[in-house]
MARKOLMAR-240478 format. One line per 3 residues: their letters; for each residue x, y, z of N, C-alpha, C. Coordinates in steps of 0.1 Angstrom, whole numbers, plus 5000, padded with zeros to 4 digits. Each point is the difference from the previous one (the first is absolute). Example, Ala and Ser with C-alpha at 12.3 -4.5 7.8 and 13.67 -1.06 7.14 Angstrom:
AS) 5132:4943:5078:4991:5012:5000:5009:5012:5000  4996:5011:4993:5009:5011:5000:4992:5011:5008
//
This chain:
XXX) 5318:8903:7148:5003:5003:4986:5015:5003:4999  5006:4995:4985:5014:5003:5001:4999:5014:4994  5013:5003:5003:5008:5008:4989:4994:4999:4989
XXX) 5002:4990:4993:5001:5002:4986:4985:4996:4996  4992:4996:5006:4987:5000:4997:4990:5013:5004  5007:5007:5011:4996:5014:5000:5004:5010:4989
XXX) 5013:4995:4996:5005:5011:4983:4991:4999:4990  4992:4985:4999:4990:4992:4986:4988:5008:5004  4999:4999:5016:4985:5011:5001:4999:5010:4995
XXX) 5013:5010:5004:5002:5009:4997:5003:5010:4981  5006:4988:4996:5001:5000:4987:4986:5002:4989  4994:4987:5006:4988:4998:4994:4992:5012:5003
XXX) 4997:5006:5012:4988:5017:5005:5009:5009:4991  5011:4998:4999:5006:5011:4985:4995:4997:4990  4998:4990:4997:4996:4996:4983:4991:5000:5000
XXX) 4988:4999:5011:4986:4999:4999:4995:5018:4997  5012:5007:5007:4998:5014:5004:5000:5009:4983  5012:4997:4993:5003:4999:4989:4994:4997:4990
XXX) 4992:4990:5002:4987:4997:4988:4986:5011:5003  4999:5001:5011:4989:5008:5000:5004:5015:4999  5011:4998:5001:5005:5018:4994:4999:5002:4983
XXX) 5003:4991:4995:5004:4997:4988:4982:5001:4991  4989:4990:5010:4985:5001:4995:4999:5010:5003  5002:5011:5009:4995:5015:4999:5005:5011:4994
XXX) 5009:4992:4993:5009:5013:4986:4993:4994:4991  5000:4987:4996:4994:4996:4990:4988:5006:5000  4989:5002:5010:4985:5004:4997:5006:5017:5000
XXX) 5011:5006:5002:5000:5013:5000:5004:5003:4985  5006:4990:4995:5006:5003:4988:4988:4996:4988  4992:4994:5002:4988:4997:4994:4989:5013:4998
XXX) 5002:5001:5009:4988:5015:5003:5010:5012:4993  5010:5000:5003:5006:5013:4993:5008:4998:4985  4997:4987:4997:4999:4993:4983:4987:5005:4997
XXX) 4990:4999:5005:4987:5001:4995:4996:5019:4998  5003:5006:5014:5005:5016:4999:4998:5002:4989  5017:5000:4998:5010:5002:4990:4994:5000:4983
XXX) 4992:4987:4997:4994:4995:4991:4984:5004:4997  4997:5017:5009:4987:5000:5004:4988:4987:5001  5002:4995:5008:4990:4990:4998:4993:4999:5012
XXX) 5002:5011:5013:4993:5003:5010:4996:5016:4999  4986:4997:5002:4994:5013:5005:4998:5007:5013  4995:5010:5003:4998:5004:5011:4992:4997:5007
XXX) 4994:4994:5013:5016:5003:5009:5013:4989:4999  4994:4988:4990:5012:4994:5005:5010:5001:4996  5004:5012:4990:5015:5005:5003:5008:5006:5008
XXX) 4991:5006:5013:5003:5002:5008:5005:4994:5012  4989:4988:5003:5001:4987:5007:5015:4994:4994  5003:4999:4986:5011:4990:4998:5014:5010:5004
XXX) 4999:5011:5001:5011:5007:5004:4998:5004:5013  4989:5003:5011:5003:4996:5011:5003:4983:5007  4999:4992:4993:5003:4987:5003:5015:4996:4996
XXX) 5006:5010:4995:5017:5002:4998:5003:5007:5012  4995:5007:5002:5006:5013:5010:4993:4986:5014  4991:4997:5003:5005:4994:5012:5010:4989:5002
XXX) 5000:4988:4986:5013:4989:4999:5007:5012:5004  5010:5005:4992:5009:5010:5009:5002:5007:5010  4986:5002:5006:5003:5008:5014:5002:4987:5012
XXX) 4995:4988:4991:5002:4989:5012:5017:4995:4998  5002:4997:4989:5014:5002:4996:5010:5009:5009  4995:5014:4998:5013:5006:5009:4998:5002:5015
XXX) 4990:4997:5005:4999:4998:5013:5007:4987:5007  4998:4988:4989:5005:4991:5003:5017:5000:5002  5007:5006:4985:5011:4997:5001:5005:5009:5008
XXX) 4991:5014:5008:5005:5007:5012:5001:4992:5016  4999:4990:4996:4996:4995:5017:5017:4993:5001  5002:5005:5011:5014:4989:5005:5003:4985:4999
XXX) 4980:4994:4997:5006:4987:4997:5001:4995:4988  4998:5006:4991:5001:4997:4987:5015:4997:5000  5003:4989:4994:5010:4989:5001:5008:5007:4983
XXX) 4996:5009:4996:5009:5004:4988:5013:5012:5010  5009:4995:4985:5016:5014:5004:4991:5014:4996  5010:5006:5014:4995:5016:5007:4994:5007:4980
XXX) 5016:4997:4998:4997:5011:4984:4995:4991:4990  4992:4993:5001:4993:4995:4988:4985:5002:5008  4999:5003:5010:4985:5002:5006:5000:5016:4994
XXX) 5011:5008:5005:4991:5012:4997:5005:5005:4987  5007:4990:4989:4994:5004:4984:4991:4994:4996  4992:4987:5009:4984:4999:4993:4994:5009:5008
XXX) 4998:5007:5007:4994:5008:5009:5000:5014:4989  5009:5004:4998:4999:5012:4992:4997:4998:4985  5001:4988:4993:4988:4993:4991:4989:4998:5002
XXX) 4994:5002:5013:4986:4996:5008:5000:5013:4997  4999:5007:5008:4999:5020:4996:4998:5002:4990  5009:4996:4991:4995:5006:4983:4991:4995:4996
XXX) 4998:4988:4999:4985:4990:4999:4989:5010:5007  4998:5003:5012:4992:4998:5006:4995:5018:4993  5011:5010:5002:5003:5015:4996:4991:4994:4984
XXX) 5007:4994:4991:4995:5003:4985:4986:4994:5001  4997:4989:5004:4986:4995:5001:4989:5012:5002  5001:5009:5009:4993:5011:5006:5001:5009:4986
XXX) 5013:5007:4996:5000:5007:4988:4984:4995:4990  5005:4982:4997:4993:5002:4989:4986:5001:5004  4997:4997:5013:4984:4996:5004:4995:5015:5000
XXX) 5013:5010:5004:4993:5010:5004:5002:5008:4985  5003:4995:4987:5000:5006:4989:5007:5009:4999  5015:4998:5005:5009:5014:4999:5010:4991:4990
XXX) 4999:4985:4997:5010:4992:4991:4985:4993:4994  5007:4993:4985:4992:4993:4994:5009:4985:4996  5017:4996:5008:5008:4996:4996:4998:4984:5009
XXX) 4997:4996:4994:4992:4983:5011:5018:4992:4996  5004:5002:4988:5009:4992:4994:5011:4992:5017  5008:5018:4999:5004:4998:5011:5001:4997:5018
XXX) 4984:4997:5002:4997:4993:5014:5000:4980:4994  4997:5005:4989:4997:4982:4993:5013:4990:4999  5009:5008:4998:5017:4998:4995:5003:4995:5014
XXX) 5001:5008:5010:5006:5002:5013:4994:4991:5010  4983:4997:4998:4998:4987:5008:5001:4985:4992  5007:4998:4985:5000:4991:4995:5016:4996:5006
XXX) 5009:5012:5001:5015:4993:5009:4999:4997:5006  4994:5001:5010:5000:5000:5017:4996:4988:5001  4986:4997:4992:4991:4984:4997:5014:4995:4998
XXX) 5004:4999:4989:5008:4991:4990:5014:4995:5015  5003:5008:5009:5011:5003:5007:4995:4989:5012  4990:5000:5006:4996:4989:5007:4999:4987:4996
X) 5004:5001:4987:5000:4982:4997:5013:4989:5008
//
């Protein structure tokens, strides 16, 4: 294998990686559109806000590993975006916030940013 057909491998497991990040904000942002819009009942408002809080806990585990191929300080300001995600998610499940707006906003950048 060359060089430069090892870069195309490599490029492509990014973009493959990146789309399927991108389908699990999209179904996160779906479910917490629906939230937001009461249009889920119990439990599965709870389900759609623990299914935020795991994308993010896989999120920050991820971009804590050494090999995550992102720069040092752009890992750990998604990482402490991951935190608040993951921190406010629990708020609202655990009914100490009723504020969906703001986890909705915050996974629609991050989506939009992987394009």
């Amino acid at each position: 294998m060359t060089f430069s057909s090892y870069d195309t491998v490599i490029e492509d497991g990014s973009r493959e990686a990146r789309g399927r990040e991108r389908e699990a904000l999209n179904h996160g942002i779906d479910l917490l559109t629906r939230l937001g819009g009461g249009q889920l009942v119990p439990p599965q408002d709870a389900e759609a806000l623990l299914f935020v809080r795991k994308l993010w806990t896989f999120f920050v585990q991820d971009l804590s590993s050494d090999r995550n191929g992102l720069p040092e300080k752009l890992r750990a300001e998604l990482i402490s975006i991951g935190l608040w995600v993951i921190g406010e998610a629990d708020r609202v499940r655990e009914e100490r916030s009723t504020d969906v707006a703001q986890l909705l906003g915050i996974n629609i950048i991050i989506r939009d940013a992987l394009a």
